[in-house]
C-alpha positions as CSV (number, residue, x, y, z in Angstrom):
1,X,0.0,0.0,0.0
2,X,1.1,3.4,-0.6
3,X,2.9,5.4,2.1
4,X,0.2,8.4,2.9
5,X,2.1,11.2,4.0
6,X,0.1,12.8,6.1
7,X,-1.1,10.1,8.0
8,X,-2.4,11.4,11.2
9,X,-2.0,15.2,10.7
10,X,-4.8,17.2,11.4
11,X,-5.8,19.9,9.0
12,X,-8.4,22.6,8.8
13,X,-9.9,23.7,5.2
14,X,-11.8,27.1,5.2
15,X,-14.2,27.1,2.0
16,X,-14.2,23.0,1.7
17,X,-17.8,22.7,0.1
18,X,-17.0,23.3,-3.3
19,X,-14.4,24.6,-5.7
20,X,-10.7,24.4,-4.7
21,X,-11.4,23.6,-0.8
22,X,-13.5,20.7,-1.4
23,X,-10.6,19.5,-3.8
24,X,-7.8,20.3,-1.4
25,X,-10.0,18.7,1.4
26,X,-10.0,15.5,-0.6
27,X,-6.9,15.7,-1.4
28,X,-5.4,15.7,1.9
29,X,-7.5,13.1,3.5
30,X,-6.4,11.0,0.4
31,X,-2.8,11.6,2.2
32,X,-4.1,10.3,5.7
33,X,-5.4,13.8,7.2
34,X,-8.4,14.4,9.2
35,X,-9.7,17.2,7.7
36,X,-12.1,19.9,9.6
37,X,-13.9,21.3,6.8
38,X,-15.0,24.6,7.1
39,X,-17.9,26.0,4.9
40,X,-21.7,28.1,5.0
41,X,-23.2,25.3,2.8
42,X,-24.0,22.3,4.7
43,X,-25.5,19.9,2.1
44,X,-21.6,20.6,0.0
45,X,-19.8,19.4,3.3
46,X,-22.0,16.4,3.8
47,X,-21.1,15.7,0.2
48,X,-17.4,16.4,0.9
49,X,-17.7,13.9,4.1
50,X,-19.1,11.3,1.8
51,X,-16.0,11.7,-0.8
52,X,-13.2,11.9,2.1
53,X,-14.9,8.5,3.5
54,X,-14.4,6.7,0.4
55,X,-10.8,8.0,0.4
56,X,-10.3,6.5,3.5
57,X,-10.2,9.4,6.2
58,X,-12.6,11.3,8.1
59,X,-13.6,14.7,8.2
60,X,-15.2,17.0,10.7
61,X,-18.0,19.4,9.1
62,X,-18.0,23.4,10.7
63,X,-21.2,24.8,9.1
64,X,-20.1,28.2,10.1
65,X,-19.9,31.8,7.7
66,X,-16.6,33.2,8.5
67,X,-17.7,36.8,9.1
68,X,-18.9,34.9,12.5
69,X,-15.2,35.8,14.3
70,X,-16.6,34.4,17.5
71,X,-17.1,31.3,15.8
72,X,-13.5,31.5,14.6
73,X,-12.5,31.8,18.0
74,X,-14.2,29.3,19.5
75,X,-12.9,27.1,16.9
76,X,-9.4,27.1,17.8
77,X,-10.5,25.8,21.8
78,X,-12.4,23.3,20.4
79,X,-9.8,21.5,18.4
80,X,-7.3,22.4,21.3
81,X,-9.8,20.2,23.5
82,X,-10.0,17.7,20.9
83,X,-6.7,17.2,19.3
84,X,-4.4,19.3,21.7
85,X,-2.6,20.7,17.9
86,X,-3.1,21.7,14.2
87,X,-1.4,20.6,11.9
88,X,-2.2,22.1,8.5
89,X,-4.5,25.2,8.0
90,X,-6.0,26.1,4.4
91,X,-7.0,29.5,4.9
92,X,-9.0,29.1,1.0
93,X,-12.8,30.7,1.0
94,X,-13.0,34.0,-0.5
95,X,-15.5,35.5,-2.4
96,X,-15.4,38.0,-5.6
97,X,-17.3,41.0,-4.0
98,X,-19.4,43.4,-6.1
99,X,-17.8,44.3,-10.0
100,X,-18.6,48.5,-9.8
101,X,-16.4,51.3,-9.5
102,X,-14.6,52.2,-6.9
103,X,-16.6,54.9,-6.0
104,X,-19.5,53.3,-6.1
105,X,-19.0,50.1,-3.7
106,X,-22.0,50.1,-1.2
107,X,-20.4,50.3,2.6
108,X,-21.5,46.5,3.5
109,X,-20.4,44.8,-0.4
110,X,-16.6,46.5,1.0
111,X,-17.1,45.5,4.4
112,X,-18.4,41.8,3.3
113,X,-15.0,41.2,0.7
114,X,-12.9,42.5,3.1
115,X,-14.3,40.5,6.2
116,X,-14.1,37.4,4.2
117,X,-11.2,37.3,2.2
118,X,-8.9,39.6,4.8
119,X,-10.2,40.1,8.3
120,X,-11.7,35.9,8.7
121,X,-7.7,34.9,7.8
122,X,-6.4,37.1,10.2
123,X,-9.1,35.8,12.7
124,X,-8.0,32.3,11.6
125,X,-4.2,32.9,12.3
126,X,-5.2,34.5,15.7
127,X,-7.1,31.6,17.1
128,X,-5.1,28.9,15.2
129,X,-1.3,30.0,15.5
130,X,-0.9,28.4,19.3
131,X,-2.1,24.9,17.8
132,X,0.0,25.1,15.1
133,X,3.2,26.1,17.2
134,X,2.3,22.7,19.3
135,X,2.8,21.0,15.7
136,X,6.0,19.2,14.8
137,X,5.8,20.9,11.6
138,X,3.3,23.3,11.6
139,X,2.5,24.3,7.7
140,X,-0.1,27.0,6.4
141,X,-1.2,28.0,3.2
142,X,-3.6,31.2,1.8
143,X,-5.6,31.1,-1.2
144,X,-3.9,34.2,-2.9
145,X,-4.9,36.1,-6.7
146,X,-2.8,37.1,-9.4
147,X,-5.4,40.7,-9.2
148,X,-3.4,41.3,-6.0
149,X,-0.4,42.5,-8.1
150,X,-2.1,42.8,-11.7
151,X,-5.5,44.9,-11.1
152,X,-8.7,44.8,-13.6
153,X,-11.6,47.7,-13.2
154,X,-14.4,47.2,-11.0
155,X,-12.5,44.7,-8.8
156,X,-11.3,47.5,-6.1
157,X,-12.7,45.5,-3.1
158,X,-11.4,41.9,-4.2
159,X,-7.7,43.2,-5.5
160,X,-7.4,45.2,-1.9
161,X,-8.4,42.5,0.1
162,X,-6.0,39.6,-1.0
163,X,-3.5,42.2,-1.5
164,X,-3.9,42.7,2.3
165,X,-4.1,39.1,3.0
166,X,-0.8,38.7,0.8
167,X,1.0,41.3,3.4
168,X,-0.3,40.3,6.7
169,X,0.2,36.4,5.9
170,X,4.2,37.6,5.0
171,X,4.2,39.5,8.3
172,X,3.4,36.4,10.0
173,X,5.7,34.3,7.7
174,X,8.2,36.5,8.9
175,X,7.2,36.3,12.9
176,X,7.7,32.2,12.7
177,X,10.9,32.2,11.4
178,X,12.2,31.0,14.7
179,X,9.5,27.9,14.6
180,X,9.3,25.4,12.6
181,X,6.2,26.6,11.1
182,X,5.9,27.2,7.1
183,X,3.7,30.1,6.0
184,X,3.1,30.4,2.4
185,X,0.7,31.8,-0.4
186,X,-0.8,30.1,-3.4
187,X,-1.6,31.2,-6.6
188,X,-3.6,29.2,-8.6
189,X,-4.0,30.9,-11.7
190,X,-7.5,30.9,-13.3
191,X,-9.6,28.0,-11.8
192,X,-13.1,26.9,-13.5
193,X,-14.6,27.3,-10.4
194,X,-18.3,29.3,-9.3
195,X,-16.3,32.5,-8.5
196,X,-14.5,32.9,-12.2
197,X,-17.7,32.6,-13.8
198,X,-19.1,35.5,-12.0
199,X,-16.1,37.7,-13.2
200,X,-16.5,36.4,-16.2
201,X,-20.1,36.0,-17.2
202,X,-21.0,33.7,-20.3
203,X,-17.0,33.0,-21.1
204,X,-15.9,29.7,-21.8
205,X,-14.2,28.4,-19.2
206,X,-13.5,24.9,-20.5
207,X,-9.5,25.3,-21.3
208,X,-9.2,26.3,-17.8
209,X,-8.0,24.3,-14.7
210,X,-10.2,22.6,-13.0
211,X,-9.8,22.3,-9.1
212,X,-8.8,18.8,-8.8
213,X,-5.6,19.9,-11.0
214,X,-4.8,22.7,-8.0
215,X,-5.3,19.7,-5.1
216,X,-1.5,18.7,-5.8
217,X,0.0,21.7,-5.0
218,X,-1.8,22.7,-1.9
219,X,-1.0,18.8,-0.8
220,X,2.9,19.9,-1.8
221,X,2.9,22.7,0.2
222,X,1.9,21.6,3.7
223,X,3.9,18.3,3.5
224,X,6.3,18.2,6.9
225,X,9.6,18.4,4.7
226,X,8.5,21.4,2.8
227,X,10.9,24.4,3.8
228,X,9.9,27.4,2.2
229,X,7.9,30.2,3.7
230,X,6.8,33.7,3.2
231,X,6.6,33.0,-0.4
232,X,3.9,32.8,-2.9
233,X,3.9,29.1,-5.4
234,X,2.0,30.2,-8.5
235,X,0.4,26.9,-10.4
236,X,0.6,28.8,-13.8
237,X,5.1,29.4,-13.1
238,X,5.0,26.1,-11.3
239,X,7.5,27.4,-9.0
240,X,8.0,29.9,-6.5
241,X,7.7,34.1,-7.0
242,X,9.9,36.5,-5.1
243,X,7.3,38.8,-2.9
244,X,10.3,41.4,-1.1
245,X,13.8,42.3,-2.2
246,X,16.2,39.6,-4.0
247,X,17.4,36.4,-2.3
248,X,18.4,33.4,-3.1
249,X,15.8,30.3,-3.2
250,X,17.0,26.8,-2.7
């Protein structure tokens, strides 16, 4: 039988009923995780528990929307209670926002993409960062976008928020240097997934990648040997991208 490299690892996936959580979510439990899937839609997560079952792990559903931060916080005692650690964290649910000007975003569509795609991660890190310092290798990825760095009209509120998320999970990157916790960004590149087709309304979106063809590099990226952090992988380089002043990368 083949070796599953993450047997026994616990790992929490923030957006797991559909798109590229719910792919990532199977992906690790295919690896040996138990995976705490995290999502607002409970009939996708029952779905999801189905899938990981058949893959031979088990999954704990969190029916919870993110802009709940109490329910963030009481998230990271529960699995302390539970498990006494985390292992992984997939800090992946994000939502496009409203496509207007800038000047014409309503208060609570700003406050909504920005709670979501910024303020929930740094929620997440706040109640999850003790259980992942009681890891043995401690890894954490964030669901980044290529508009963080390479804006488009109308997309103000999105390309602000994961550019914010892009500095504050560096910041903490940069904090656990001492530890031997990994921080790190992904880039996937355009996904076929629900939120692309909002942005991009009657396209055809068959030549793009699907989530299943993301799974692996999340899987990659949380693996105990994996060394890098404070970086960003992009799926379309297939390699790593510099996000501060030259140095070298092993």
């Amino acid at each position: 039988m083949t070796e599953r490299r993450l047997e026994n690892r616990i790992a929490v996936v923030t957006g797991a009923s559909r798109g590229i959580g719910y792919a990532a979510a199977i992906a690790l439990a295919r690896e040996g995780a138990h995976v705490i899937a995290i999502a607002r839609t409970v009939g996708g997560l029952e779905d999801l528990d189905d899938e990981i079952r058949k893959a031979g792990s088990t999954a704990t559903l969190v029916p919870v929307d993110l802009t709940d931060y109490a329910a963030i916080d009481r998230l990271g005692a529960s699995i302390h209670e539970r498990w006494g650690k985390l292992d992984i964290l997939i800090g992946n649910a994000g939502i496009g926002g409203a496509m207007t000007p800038a000047g014409h975003l309503r208060e609570k569509d700003w406050n909504q993409t920005i709670g979501v795609n910024l303020t929930a991660n740094w929620r997440l890190i706040r109640s999850l960062d003790p259980l992942l310092r009681l890891s043995d290798a401690g890894r954490a990825v964030f669901v980044t976008s290529g508009l963080a760095h390479h804006t488009l009209p109308y997309l103000a509120a999105y390309s602000a928020s994961k550019a914010g998320l892009e500095a504050l999970v560096r910041s903490w990157a940069a904090e656990l240097g001492q530890t031997p916790i990994k921080v790190n960004l992904l880039s996937p590149g355009q996904v076929n997934t629900q939120m692309l087709k909002k942005l991009y309304p009657g396209r055809d979106l068959s030549d793009k990648a699907t989530p299943s063809d993301i799974a692996p590099a999340v899987v990659d990226l949380v693996l105990p040997d994996q060394q890098h952090s404070g970086l960003i992988y992009s799926v379309a380089a297939g390699g790593w991208l510099e996000t501060g002043p030259p140095r070298p990368i092993a």
